[in-house]
C-alpha positions in Angstrom: -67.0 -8.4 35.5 -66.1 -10.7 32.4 -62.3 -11.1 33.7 -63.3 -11.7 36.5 -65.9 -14.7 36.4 -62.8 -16.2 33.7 -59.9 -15.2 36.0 -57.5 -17.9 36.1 -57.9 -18.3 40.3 -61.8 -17.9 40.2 -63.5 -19.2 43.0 -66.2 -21.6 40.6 -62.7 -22.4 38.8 -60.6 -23.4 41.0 -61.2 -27.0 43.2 -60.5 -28.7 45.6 -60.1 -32.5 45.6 -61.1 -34.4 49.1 -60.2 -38.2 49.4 -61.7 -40.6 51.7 -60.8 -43.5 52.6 -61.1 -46.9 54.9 -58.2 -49.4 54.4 -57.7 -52.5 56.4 -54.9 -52.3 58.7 -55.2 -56.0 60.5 -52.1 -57.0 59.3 -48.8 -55.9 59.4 -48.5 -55.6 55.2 -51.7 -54.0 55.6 -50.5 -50.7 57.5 -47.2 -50.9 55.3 -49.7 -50.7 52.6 -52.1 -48.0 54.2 -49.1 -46.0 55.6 -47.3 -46.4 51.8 -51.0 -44.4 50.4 -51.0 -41.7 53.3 -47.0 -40.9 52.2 -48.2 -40.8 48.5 -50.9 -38.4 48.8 -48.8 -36.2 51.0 -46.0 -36.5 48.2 -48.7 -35.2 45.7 -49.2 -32.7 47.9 -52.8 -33.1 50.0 -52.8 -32.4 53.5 -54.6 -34.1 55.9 -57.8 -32.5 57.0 -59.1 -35.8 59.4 -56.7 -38.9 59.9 -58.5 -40.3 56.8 -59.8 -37.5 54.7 -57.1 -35.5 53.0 -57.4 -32.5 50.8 -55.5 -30.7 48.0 -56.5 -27.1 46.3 -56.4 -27.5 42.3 -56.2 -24.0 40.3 -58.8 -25.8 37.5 -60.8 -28.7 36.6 -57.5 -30.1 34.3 -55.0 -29.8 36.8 -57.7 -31.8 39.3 -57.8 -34.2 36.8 -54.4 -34.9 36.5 -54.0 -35.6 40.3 -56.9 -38.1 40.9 -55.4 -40.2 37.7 -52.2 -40.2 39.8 -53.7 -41.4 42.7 -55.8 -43.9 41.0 -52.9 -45.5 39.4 -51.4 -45.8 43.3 -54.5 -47.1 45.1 -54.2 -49.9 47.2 -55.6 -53.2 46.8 -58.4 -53.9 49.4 -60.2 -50.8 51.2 -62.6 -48.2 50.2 -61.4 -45.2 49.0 -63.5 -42.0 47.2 -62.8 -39.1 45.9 -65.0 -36.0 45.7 -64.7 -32.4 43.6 -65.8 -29.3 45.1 -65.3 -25.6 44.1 -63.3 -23.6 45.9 -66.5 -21.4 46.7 -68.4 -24.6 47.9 -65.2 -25.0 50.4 -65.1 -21.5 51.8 -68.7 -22.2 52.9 -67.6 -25.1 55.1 -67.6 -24.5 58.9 -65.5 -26.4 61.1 -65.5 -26.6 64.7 -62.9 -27.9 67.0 -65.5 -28.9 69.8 -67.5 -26.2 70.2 -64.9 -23.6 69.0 -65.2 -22.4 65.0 -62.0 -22.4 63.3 -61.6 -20.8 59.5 -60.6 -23.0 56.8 -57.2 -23.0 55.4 -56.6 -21.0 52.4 -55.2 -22.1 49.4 -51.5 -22.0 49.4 -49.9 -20.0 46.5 -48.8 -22.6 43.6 -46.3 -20.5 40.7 -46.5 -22.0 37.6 -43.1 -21.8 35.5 -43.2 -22.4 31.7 
């Protein structure tokens, strides 16, 4: 039980980062910029979950850390933008319908680490 509730992929361990965000997209260097954020957090590898909510599984609390810095030195001028931490076990809870139909959650994909 000890390895286990340490395990390097534990459930309470392991996050997942959700960002939201409303940016202004009146002008045309305001989708450039919007458009520019999307194609950053996709490079960093979140995936969108709702045209403005995207998500990114994070095997602890440092490497979490490490991506919202990232983003926050990329965020755009004007608009409101929040992240939000939850565990992975907090995620797996989530139910999501597409209309009336449930759908499971995606699962984590598997990240190697090379040293």
């Amino acid at each position: 039980m000890y390895e286990d509730r340490f395990s390097r992929l534990n459930q309470y361990r392991s996050l997942w980062i959700l960002v939201f965000f409303d940016l202004p997209t009146e002008t045309k260097k305001d989708r450039q910029i919007a458009t520019r954020f999307r194609k950053h957090l996709l490079d960093d590898g979140f995936a969108m979950f709702q045209f403005s909510i995207y998500m990114r599984f994070c095997a602890s609390k440092e490497n979490a850390d490490v991506h919202i810095k990232r983003l926050k030195n990329h965020l755009p001028p004007h608009g409101k933008i929040g992240f939000m931490q939850v565990t992975d076990k907090q995620f797996g809870m989530m139910e999501i319908f597409y209309g009336k139909k449930s759908v499971e959650p995606d699962q984590p994909n598997q990240q190697l680490e090379l040293f």
